[in-house]
ZARO-273218 format. One record per residue (C-alpha): residue number from 1; x, y, z. Coordinates in pm, 1 decimal, decimal comma, m for minus. Layout:
// ZARO-273218
<node num="NUM" u="X" v="Y" w="Z"/>
...
END
This chain:
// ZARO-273218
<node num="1" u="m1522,7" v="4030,4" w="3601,2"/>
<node num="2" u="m1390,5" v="3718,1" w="3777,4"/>
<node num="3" u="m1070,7" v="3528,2" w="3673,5"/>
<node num="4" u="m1054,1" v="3217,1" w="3593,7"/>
<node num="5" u="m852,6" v="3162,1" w="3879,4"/>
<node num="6" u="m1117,3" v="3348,7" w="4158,3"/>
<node num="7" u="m1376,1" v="3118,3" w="3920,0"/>
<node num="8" u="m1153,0" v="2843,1" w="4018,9"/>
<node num="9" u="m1172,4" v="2945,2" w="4380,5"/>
<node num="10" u="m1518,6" v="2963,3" w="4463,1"/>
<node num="11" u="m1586,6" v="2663,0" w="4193,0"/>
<node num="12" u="m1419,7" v="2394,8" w="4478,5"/>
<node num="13" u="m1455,9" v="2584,5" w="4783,1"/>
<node num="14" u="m1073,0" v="2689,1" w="4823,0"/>
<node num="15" u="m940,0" v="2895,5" w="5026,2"/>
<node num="16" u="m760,0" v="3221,6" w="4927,1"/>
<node num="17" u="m430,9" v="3257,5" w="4972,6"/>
<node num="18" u="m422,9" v="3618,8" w="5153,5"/>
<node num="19" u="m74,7" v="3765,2" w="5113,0"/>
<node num="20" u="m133,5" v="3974,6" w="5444,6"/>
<node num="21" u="m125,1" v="3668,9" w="5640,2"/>
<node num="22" u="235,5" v="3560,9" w="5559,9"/>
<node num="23" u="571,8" v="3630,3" w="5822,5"/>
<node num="24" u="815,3" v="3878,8" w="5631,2"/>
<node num="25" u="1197,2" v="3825,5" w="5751,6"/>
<node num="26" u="1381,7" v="4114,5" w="5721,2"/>
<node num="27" u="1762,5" v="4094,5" w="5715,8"/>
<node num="28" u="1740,0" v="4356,9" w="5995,7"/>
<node num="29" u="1536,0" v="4167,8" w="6174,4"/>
<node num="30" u="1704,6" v="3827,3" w="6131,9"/>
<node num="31" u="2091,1" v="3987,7" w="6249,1"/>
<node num="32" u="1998,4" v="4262,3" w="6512,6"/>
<node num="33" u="1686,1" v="4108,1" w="6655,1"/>
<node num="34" u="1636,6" v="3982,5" w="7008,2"/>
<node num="35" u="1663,6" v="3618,9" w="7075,8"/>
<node num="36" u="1324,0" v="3640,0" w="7246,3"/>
<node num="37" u="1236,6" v="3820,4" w="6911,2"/>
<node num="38" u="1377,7" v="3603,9" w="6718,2"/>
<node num="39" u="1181,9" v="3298,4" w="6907,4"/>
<node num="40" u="867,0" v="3410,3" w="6880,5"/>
<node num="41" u="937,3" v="3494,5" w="6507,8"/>
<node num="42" u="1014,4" v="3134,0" w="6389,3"/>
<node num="43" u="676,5" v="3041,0" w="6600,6"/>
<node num="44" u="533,5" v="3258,6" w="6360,7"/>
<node num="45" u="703,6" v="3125,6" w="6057,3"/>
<node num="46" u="650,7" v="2773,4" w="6181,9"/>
<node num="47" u="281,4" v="2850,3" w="6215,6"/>
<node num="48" u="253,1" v="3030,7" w="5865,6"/>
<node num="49" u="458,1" v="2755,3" w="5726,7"/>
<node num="50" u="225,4" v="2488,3" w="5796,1"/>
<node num="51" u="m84,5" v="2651,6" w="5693,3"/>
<node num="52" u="58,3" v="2731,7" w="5318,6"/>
<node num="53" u="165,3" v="2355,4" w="5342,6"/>
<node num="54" u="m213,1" v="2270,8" w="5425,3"/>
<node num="55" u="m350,9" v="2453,5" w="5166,5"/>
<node num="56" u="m72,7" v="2323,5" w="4900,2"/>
<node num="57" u="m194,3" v="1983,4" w="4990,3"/>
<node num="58" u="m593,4" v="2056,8" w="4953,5"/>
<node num="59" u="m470,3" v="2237,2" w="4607,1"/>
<node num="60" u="m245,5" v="1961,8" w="4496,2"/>
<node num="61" u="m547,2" v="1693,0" w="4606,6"/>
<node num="62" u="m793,3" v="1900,6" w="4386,8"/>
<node num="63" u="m557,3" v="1863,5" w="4081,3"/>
<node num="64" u="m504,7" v="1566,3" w="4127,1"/>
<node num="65" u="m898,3" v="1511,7" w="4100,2"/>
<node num="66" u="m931,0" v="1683,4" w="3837,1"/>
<node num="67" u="m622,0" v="1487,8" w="3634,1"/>
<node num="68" u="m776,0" v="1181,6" w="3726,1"/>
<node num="69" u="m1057,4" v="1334,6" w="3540,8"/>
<node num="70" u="m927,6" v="1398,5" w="3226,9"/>
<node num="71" u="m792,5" v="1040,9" w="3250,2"/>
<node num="72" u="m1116,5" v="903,1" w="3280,5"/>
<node num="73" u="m1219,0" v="1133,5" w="3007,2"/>
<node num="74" u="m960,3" v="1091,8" w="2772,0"/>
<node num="75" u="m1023,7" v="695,5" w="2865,8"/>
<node num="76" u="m1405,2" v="745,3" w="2744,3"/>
<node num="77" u="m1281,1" v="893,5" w="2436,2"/>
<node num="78" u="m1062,9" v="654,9" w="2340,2"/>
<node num="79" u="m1379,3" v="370,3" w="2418,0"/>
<node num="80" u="m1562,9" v="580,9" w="2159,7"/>
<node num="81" u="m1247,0" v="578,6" w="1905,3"/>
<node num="82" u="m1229,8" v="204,0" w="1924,4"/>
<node num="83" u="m1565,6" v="119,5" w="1890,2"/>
<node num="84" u="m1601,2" v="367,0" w="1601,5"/>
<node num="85" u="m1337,5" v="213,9" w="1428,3"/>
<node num="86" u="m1441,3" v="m142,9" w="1484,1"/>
<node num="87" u="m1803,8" v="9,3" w="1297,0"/>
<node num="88" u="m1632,3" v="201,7" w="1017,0"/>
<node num="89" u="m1424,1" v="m138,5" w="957,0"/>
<node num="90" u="m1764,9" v="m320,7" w="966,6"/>
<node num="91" u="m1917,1" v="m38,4" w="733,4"/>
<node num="92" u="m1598,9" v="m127,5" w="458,3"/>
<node num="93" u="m1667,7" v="m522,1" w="515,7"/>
<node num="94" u="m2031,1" v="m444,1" w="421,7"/>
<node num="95" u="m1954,6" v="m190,9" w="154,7"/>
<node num="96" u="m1751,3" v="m425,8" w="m26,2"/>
<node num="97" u="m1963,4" v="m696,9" w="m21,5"/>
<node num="98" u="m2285,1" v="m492,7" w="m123,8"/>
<node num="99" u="m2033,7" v="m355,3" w="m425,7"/>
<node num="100" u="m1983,4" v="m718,8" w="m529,1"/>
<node num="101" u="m2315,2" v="m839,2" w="m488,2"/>
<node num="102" u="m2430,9" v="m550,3" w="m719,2"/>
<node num="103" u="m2189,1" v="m634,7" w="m953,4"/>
<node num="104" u="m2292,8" v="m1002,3" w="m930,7"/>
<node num="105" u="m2639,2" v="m859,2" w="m1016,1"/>
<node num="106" u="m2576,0" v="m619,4" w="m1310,4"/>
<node num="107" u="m2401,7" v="m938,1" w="m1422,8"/>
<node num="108" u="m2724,1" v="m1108,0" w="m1432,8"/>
<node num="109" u="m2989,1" v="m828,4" w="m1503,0"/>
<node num="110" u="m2696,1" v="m839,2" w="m1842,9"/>
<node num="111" u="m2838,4" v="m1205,0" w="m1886,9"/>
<node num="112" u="m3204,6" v="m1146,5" w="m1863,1"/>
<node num="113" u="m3167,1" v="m874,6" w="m2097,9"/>
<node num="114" u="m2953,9" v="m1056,6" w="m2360,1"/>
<node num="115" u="m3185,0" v="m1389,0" w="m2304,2"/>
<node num="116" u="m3486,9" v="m1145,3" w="m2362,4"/>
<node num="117" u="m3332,9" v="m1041,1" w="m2643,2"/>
<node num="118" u="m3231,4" v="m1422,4" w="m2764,3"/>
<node num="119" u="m3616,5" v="m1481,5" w="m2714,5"/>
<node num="120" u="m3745,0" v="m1168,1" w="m2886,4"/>
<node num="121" u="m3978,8" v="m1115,3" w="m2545,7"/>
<node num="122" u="m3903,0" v="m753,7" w="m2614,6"/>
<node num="123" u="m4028,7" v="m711,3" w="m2986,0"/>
<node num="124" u="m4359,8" v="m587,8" w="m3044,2"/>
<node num="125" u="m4601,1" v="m556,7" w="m2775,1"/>
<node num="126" u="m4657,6" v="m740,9" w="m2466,5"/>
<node num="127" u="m4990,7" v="m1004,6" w="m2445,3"/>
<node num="128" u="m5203,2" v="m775,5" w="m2220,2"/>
<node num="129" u="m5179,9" v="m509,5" w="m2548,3"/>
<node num="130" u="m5237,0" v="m794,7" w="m2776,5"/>
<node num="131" u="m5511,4" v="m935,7" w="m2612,5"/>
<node num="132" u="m5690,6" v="m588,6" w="m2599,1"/>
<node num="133" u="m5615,8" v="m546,7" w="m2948,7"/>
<node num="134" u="m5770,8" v="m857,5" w="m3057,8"/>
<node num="135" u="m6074,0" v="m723,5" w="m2794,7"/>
<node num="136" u="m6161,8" v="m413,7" w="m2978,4"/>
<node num="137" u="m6115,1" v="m573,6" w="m3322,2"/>
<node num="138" u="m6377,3" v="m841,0" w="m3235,0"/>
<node num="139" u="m6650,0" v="m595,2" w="m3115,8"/>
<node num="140" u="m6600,1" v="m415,8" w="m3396,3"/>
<node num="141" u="m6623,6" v="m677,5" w="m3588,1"/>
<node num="142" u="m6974,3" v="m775,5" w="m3410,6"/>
<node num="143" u="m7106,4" v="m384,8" w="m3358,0"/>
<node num="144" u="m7043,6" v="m267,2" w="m3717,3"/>
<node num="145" u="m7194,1" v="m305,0" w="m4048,5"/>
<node num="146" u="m6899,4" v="m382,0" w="m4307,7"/>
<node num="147" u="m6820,9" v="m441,7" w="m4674,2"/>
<node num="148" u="m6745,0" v="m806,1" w="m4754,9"/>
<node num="149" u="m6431,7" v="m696,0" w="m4802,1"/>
<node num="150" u="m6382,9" v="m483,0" w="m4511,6"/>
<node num="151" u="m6546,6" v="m791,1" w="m4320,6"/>
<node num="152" u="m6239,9" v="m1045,0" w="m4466,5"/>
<node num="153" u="m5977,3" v="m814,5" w="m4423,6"/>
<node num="154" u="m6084,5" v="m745,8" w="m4090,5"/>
<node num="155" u="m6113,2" v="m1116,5" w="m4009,7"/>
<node num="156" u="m5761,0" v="m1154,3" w="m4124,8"/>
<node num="157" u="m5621,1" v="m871,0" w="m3859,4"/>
<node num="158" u="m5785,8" v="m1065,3" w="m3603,5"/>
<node num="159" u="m5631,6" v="m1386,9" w="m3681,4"/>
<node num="160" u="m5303,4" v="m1211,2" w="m3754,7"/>
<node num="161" u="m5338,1" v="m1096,1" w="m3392,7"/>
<node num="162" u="m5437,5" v="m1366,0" w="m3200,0"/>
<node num="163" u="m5138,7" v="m1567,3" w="m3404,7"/>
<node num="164" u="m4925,6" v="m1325,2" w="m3297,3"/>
<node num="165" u="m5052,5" v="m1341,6" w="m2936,5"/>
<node num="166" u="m5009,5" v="m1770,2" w="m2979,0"/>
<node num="167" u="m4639,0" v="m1694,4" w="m3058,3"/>
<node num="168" u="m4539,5" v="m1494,5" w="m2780,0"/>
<node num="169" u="m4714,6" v="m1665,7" w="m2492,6"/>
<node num="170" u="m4558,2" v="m1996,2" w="m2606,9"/>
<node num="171" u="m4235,5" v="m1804,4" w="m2576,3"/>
<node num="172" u="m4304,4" v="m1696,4" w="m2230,5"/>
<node num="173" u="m4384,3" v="m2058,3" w="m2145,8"/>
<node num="174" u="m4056,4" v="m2165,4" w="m2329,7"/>
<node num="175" u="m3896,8" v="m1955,1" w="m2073,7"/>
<node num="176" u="m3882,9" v="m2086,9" w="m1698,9"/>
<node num="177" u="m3521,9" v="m2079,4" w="m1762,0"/>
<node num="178" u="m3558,5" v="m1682,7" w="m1788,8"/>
<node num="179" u="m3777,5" v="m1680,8" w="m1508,6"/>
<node num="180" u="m3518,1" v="m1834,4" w="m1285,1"/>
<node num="181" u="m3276,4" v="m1595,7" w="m1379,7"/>
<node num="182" u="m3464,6" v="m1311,5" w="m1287,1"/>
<node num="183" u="m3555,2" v="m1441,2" w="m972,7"/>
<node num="184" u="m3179,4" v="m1533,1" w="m892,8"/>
<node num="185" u="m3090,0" v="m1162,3" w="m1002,6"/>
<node num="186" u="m3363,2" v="m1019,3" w="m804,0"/>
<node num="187" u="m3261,2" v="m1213,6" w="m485,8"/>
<node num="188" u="m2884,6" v="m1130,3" w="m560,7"/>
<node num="189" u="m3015,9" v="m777,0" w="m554,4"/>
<node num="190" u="m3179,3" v="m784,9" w="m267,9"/>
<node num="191" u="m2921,3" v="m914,3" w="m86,4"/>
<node num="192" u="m2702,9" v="m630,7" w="m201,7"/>
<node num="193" u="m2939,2" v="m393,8" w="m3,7"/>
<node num="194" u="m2933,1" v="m566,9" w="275,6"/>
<node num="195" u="m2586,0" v="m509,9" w="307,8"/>
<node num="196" u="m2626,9" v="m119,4" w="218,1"/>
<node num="197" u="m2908,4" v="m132,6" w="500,7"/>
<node num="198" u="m2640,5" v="m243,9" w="717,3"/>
<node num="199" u="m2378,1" v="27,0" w="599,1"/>
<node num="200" u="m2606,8" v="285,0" w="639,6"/>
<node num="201" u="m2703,6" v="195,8" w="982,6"/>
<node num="202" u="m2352,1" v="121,3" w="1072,7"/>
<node num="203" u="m2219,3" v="437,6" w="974,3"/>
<node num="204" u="m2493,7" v="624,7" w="1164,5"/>
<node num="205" u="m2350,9" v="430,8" w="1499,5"/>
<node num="206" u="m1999,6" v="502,2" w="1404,0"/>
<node num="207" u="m2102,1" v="874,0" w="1385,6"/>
<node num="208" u="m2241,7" v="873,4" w="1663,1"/>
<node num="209" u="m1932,3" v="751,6" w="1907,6"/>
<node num="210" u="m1751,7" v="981,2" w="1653,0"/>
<node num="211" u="m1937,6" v="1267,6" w="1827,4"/>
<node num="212" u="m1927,4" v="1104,9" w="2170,8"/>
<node num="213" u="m1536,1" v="1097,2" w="2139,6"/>
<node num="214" u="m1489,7" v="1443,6" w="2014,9"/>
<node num="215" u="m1729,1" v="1560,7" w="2312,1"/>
<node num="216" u="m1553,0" v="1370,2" w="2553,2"/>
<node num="217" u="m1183,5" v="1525,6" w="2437,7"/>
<node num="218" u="m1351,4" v="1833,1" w="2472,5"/>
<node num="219" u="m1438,5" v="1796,4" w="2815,5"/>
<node num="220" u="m1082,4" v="1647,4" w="2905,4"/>
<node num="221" u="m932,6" v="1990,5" w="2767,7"/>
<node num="222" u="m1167,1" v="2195,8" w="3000,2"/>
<node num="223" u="m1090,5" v="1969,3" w="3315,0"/>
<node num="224" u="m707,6" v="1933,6" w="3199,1"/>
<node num="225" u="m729,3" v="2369,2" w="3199,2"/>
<node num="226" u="m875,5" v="2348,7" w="3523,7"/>
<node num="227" u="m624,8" v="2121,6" w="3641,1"/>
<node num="228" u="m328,8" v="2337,1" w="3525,1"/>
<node num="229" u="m498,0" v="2621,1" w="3663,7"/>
<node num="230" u="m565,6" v="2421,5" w="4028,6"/>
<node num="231" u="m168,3" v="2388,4" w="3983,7"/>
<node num="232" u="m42,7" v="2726,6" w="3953,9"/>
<node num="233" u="m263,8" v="2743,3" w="4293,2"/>
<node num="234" u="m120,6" v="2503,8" w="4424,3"/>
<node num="235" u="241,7" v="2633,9" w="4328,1"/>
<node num="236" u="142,1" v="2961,2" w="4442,5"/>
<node num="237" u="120,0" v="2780,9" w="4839,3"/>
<node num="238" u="408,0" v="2572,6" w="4791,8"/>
<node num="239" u="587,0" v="2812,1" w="4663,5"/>
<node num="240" u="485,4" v="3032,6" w="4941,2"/>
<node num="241" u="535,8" v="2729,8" w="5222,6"/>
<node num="242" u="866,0" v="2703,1" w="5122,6"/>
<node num="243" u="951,2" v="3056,2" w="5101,5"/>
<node num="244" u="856,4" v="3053,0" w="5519,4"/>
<node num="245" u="1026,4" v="2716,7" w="5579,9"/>
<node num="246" u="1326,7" v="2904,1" w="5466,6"/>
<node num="247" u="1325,5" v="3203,3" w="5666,2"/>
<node num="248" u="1218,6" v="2958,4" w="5961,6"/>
<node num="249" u="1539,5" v="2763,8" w="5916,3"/>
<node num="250" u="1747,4" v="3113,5" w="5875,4"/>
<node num="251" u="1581,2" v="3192,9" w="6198,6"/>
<node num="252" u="1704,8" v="2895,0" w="6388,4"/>
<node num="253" u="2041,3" v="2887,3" w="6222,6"/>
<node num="254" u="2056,2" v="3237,8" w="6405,8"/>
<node num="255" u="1928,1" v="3147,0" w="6738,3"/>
<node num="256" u="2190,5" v="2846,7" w="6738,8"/>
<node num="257" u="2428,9" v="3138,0" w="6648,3"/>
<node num="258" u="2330,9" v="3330,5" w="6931,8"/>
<node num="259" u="2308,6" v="2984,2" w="7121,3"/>
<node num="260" u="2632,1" v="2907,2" w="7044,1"/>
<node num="261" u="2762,8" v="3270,6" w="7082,0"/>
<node num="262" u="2604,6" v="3244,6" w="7506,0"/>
<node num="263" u="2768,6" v="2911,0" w="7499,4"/>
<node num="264" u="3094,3" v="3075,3" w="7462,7"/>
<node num="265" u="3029,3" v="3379,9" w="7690,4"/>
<node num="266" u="2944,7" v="3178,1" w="7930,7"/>
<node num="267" u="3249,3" v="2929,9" w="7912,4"/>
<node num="268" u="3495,1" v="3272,3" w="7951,8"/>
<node num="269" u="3320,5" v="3348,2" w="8208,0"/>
<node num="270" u="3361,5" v="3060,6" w="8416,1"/>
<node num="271" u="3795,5" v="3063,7" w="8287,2"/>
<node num="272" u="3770,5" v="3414,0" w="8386,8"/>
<node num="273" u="3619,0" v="3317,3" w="8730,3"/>
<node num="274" u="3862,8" v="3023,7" w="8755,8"/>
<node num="275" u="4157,3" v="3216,4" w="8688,5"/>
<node num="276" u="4041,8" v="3434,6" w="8958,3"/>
<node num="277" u="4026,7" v="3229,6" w="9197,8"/>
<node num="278" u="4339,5" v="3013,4" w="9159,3"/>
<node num="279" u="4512,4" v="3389,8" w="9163,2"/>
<node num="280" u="4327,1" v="3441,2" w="9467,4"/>
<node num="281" u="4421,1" v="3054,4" w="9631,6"/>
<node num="282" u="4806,0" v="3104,5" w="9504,8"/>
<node num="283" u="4730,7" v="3426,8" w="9730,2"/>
<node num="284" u="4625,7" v="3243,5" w="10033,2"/>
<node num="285" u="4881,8" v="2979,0" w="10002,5"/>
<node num="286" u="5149,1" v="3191,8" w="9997,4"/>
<node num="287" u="5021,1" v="3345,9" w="10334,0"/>
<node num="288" u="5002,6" v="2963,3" w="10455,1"/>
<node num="289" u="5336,2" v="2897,0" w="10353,4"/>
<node num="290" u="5467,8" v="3233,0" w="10549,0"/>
<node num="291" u="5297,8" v="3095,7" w="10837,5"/>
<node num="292" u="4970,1" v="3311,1" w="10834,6"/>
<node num="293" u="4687,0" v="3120,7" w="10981,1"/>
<node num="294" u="4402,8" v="3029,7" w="10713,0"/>
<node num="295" u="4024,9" v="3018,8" w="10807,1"/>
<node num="296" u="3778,3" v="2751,0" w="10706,1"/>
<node num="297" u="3702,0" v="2994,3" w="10361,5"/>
<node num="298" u="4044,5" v="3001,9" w="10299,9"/>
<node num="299" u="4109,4" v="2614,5" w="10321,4"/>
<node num="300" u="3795,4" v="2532,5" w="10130,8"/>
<node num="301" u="3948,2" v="2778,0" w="9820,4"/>
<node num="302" u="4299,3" v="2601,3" w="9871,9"/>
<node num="303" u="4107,3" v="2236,3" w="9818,1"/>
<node num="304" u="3885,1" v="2343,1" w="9474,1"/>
<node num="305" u="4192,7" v="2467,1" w="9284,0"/>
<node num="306" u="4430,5" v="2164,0" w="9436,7"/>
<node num="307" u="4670,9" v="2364,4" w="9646,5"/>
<node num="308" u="4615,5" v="2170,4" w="9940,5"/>
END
């Protein structure tokens, strides 16, 4: 089963850092070596060095993408938090004013039903009942055969009705000032869903970019894991780089060692030589001073060290 780092790997195409490939520096190596050795070696470490510092840079660009990501993510989260809030603030406006408004209208429906009351509207029955009352009675009246007295006392209901059926349309006429109120209570109501309307489709948008922002911090986490994870790769280079840039500069620390070391060989040598051959002139010019005849060599030697 694949890590998440191998996942990582083939995911953007990296290339593997393969341990094999990387310059070991022994200390053995570094003090007893040859300086030809020891040349070639920091080549190699130079070389190495470079690469690791390549691929640290490709890694370090790739995290870098992928932070940007979670900005932009985190970014379209917060979008979704603000305009969420700016509904569920809207939701509250509309919530408050639907709350008074249905107040406002119990206030009123209160009204009708006290002014019904005031009016007696809601005694007794209602003229459509009346009137079919008084309906029945009469074709009764005209389909059956009565008493005299059944006749008169059935004549009196009917009268008794369709007084009581006078009475309680006047009242209804008497009361446009009821009517109004209902119809102000009504629209007050009305109103009043309007605004619930609007809460309830408000809240369904602020839901909505409630679930857009939690998606979107979600995918900011996976990129932001993915980014931490593109890190440690990229740590794992550097680190690696610098390991080699080290032993490279231990390497030419010791070649300006052995530098230095020729250097100094090299400068006893030439006193050694020069010590010779002022020996060998102080030679020859005590053989000139005893008379001895000197050659052309001889002179020459006598000349470089200043004897003559």
């Amino acid at each position: 089963m694949a890590t998440a780092k191998q996942e990582l790997i083939e995911e953007y195409d990296i290339e593997e850092l393969d341990g094999s490939d990387n310059v070991e520096l022994s200390d053995d190596k570094l003090e007893n070596g040859s300086k030809g050795q020891l040349i070639k070696l920091a080549g190699q470490l130079r070389d190495r060095r470079n690469e690791l510092n390549q691929m640290a840079s490709e890694r370090a660009s790739k995290r870098d993408d992928l932070n940007a990501k979670t900005r932009e993510k985190v970014d379209e989260a917060q979008e979704h938090r603000e305009q969420r809030d700016e509904l569920n603030e809207q939701v509250q406006e509309h919530k408050q004013k639907r709350n008074e408004l249905n107040a406002e209208a119990n206030e009123l429906f209160d009204k009708v039903e006290q002014m019904k009351e005031d009016l007696e509207l809601d005694d007794g029955k209602d003229l459509e009942e009346l009137e079919e009352e008084i309906e029945q009675l009469e074709f009764r009246q005209q389909t059956e055969v009565l008493s005299a007295e059944d006749e008169r006392e059935l004549i009196e209901k009917i009268e008794d009705k369709r007084e009581e059926y006078r009475q309680k349309k006047d009242k209804l006429e008497d009361s446009s000032e009821l009517e109004e109120l209902i119809e102000e209570a009504e629209e007050v109501r009305s109103e009043a869903s309007q605004h619930h309307q609007k809460v309830t489709e408000l809240a369904d948008k602020a839901q909505e970019h409630h679930n857009e922002m939690i998606q979107a911090y979600r995918e900011a986490d996976d990129i932001r894991d993915r980014a931490d994870e593109m890190h440690e790769l990229f740590v794992e280079a550097q680190e690696a780089a610098d390991r080699h840039h080290e032993d490279f500069v231990r390497v030419q620390k010791r070649l300006r060692e052995l530098d230095k070391q020729e250097e100094e060989e090299r400068k006893d040598e030439r006193a050694e030589k020069r010590e010779k051959a002022k020996e060998e002139a102080e030679e020859i010019y005590q053989k000139f001073k005893e008379g001895e005849t000197l050659d052309t060599e001889d002179l020459m030697k006598l000349q470089k060290t200043g004897l003559l």
